[in-house]
C-alpha positions as CSV (number, residue, x, y, z in Angstrom):
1,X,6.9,19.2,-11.3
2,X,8.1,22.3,-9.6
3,X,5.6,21.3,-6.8
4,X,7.1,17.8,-6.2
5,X,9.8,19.4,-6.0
6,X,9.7,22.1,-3.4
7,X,7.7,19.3,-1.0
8,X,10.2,16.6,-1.2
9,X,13.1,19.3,-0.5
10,X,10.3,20.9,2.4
11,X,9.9,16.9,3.8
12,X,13.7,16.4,3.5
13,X,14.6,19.3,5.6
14,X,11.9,18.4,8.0
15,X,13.1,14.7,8.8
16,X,16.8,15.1,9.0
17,X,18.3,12.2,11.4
18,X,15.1,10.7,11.5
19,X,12.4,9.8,8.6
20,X,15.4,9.3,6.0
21,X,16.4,6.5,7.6
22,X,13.6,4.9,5.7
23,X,15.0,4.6,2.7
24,X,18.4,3.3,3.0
25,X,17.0,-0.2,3.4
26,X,15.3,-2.9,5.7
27,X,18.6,-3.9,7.0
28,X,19.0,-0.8,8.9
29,X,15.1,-1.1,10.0
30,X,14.5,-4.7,10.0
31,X,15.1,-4.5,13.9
32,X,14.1,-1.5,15.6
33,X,13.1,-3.0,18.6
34,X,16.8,-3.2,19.1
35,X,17.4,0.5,19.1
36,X,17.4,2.4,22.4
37,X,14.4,4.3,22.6
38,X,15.7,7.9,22.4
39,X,16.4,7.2,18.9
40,X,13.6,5.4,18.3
41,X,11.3,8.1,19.4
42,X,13.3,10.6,17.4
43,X,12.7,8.3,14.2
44,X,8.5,8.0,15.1
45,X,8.3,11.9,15.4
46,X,9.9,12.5,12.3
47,X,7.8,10.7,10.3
48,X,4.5,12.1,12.5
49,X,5.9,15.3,11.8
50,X,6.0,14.4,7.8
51,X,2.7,13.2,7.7
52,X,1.2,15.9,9.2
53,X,3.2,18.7,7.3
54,X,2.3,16.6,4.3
55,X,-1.5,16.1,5.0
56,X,-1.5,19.9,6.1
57,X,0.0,21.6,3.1
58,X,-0.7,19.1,0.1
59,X,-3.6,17.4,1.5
60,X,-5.2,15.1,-1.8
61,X,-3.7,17.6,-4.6
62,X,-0.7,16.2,-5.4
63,X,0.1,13.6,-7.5
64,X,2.7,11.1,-8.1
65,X,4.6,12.0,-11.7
66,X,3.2,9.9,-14.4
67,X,5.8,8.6,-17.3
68,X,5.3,8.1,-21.0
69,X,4.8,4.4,-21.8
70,X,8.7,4.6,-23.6
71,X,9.9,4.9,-19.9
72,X,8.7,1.5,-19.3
73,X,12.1,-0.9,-20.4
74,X,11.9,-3.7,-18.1
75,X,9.4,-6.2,-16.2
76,X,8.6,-5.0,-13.2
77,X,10.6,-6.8,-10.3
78,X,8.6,-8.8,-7.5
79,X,8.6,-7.5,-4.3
80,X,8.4,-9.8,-1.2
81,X,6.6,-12.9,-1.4
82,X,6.1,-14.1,-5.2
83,X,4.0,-16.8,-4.7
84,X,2.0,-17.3,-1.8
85,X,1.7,-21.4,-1.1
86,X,-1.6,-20.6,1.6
87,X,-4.0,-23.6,0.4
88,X,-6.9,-20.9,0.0
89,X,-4.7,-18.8,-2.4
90,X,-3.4,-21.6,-4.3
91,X,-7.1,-22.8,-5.2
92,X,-8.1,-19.7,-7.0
93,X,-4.8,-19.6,-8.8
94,X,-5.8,-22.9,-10.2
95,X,-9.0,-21.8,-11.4
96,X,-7.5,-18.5,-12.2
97,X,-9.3,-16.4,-9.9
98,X,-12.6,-17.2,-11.4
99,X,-13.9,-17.3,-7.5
100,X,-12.2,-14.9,-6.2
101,X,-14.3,-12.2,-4.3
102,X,-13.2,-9.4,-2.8
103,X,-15.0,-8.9,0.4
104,X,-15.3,-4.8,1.4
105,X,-17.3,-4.4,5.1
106,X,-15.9,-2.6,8.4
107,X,-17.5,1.3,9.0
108,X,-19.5,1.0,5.8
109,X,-23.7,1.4,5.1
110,X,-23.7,-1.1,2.7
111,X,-21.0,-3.8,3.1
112,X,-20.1,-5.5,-0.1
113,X,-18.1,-8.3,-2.0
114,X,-17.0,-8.0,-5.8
115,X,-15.8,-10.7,-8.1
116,X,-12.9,-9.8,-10.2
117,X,-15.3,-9.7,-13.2
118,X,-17.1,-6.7,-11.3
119,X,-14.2,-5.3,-10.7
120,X,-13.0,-5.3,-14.4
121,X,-16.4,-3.7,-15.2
122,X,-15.9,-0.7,-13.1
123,X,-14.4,2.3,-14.6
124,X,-11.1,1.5,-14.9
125,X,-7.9,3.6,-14.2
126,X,-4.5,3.3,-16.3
127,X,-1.1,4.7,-15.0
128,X,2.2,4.6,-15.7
129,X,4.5,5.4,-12.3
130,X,7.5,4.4,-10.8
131,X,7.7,2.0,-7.8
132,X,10.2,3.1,-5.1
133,X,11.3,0.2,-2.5
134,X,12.5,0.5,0.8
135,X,15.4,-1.7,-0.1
136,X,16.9,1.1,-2.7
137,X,15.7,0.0,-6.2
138,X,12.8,1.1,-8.4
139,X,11.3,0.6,-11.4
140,X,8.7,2.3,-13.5
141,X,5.1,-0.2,-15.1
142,X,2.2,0.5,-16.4
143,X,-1.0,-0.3,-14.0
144,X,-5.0,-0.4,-14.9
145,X,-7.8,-0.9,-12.1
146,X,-10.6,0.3,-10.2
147,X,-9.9,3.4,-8.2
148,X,-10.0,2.8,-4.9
149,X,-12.3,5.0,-4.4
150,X,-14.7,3.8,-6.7
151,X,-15.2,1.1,-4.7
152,X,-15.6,2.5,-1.4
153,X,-18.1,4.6,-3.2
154,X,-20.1,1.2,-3.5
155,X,-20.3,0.5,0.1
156,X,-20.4,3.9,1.4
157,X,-18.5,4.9,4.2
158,X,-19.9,6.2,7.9
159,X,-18.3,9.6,8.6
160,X,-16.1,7.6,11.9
161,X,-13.9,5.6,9.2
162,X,-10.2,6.9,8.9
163,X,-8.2,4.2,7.6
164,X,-8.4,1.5,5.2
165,X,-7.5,-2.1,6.7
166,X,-6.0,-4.2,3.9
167,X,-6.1,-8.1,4.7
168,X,-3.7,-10.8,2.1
169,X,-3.5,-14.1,1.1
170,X,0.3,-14.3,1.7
171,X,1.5,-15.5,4.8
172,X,4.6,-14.2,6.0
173,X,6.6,-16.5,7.9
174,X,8.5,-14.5,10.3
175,X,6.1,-13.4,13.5
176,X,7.5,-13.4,16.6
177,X,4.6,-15.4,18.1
178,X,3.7,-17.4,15.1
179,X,3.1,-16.6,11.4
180,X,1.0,-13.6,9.9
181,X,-0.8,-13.1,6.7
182,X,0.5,-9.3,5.5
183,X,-1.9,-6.4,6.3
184,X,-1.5,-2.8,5.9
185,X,-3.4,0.3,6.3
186,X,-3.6,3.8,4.7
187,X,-5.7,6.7,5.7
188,X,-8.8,8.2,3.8
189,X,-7.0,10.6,2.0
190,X,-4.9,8.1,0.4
191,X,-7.8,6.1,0.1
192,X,-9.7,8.8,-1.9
193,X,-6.8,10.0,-3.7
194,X,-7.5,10.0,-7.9
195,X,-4.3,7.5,-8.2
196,X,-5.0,5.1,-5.7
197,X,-5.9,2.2,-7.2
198,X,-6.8,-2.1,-6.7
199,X,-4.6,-3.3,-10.4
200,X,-6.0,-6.0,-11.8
201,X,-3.6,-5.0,-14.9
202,X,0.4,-4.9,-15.3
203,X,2.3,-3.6,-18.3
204,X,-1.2,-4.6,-20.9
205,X,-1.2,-7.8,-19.3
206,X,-3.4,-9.3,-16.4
207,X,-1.2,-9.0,-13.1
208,X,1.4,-12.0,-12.5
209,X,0.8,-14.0,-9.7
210,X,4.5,-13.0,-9.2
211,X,3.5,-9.2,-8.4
212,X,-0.2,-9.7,-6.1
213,X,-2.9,-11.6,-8.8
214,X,-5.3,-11.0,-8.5
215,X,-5.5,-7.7,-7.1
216,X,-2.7,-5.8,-5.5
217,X,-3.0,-2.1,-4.3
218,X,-1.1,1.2,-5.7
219,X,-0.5,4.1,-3.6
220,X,1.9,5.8,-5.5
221,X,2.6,8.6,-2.8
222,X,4.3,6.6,-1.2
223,X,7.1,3.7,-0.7
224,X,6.1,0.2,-2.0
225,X,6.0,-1.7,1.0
226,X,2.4,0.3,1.6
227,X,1.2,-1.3,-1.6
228,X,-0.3,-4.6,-0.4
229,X,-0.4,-7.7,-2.7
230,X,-2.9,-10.5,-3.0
231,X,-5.6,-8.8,-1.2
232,X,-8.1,-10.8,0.8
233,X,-10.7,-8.3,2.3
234,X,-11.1,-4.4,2.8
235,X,-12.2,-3.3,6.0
236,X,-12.5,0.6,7.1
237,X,-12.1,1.4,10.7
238,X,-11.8,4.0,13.0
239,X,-8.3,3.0,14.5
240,X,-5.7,0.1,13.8
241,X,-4.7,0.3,17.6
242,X,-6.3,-3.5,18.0
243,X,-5.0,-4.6,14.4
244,X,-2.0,-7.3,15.2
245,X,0.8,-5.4,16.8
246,X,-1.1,-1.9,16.4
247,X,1.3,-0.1,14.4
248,X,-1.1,-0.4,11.3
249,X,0.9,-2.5,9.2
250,X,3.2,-6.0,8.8
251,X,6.1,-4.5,8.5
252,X,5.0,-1.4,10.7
253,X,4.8,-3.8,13.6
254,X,8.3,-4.9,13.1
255,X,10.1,-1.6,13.1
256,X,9.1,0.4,9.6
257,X,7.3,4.1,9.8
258,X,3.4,3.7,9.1
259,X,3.5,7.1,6.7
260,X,5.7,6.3,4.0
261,X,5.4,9.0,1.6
262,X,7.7,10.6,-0.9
């Protein structure tokens, strides 16, 4: 605990006027492009400069606190789309998943694709953290599933992979040039990181359609919009400089730091 505390005190001090504007909502950085630049490249070396102070000092070691199962009092709230109406999506919700395959290929030896069932089978993972959102709330939930890792470990990674491509059902409905299905990426260390996980699980319960059935990730370093919903396909690449608008995420593209730890 003492740790967690001393980084995010080290972190706060380190993005003053810049990275903190993260968390006072998506109001504030729902439209960055409208910002003049100066500020805007103020905000973007912030956050490099938390990422790499982060990565740097604490590296994989630390991890997110972990609650006792009294702490959980409520259901945990939805967080952007609740219920994806994409045709494909809606199909294996019919059937409850029972087709669903997660497809895993990119920078890999072996490229793979894992029903939920193989999924379940894996060595599962069971933590109890609190979700922190961009918008100001947070709630703490109990989630079980595969450790990321895990399955990367299946398809084995080629030594010039660095980030983890996340594809989703959902379409968002909000693109500039059109609509988009949310993506987001993370980096290997997050990738490989003991509490990363895909939850198949919520609260003892399979995962609600409501919070990313059948498979949603948890990255509980950092803010919740990292943690993608409904995922599609896993892809590890070198760079996410082709990737949409480049930025390495949905909401990335639209204004929001990449690194969003805490």
């Amino acid at each position: 605990m003492k740790t967690d505390l001393t980084r995010r005190r080290l972190l706060t001090g380190l993005t003053v006027g810049g990275g903190s504007l993260a968390l006072a909502g998506c109001d504030v950085l729902g439209d960055l492009g409208a910002i003049d630049r100066p500020l805007r490249e103020t905000i973007a070396g912030a956050n490099a400069l938390t990422y790499r102070v982060h990565r740097t000092l604490f590296g994989n070691r630390t991890m997110a606190r972990e609650f006792p199962a009294s702490m959980v009092r409520q259901p945990q709230r939805p967080n952007g789309v609740t219920n994806p109406p994409d045709a494909d999506y809606r199909a294996l919700a019919d059937d409850a998943f029972a087709d669903y395959r997660l497809d895993v290929g990119g920078l890999v030896e072996r490229p793979g694709s894992f029903a939920l069932d193989e999924l379940r089978a894996m060595r599962a993972r069971t933590q109890i953290t609190r979700h922190d959102c961009v918008e100001g709330w947070s709630c703490i939930a109990s989630w079980t599933g595969v450790p990321l890792a895990s399955v990367l470990a299946r398809v084995k990674p080629k030594p010039e992979a660095r980030f983890v491509l996340l594809r989703c059902f959902d379409t968002i409905e909000r693109g500039l040039s059109g609509s988009f299905r949310y993506y987001e990426t993370i980096d290997m260390v997050d990738a490989m990181h003991p509490q990363t996980i895909l939850a198949y699980d919520m609260n003892g319960d399979a995962l609600p359609v409501a919070n990313g059935a059948p498979v949603r990730l948890r990255v509980e370093r950092q803010l919740g919009y990292k943690m993608a919903k409904y995922v599609r396909s896993i892809e590890l690449v070198a760079s996410f400089a082709d990737v949409e608008g480049g930025r390495g995420g949905y909401w990335e593209d639209r204004g929001y730091d990449w690194y969003a730890g805490i």
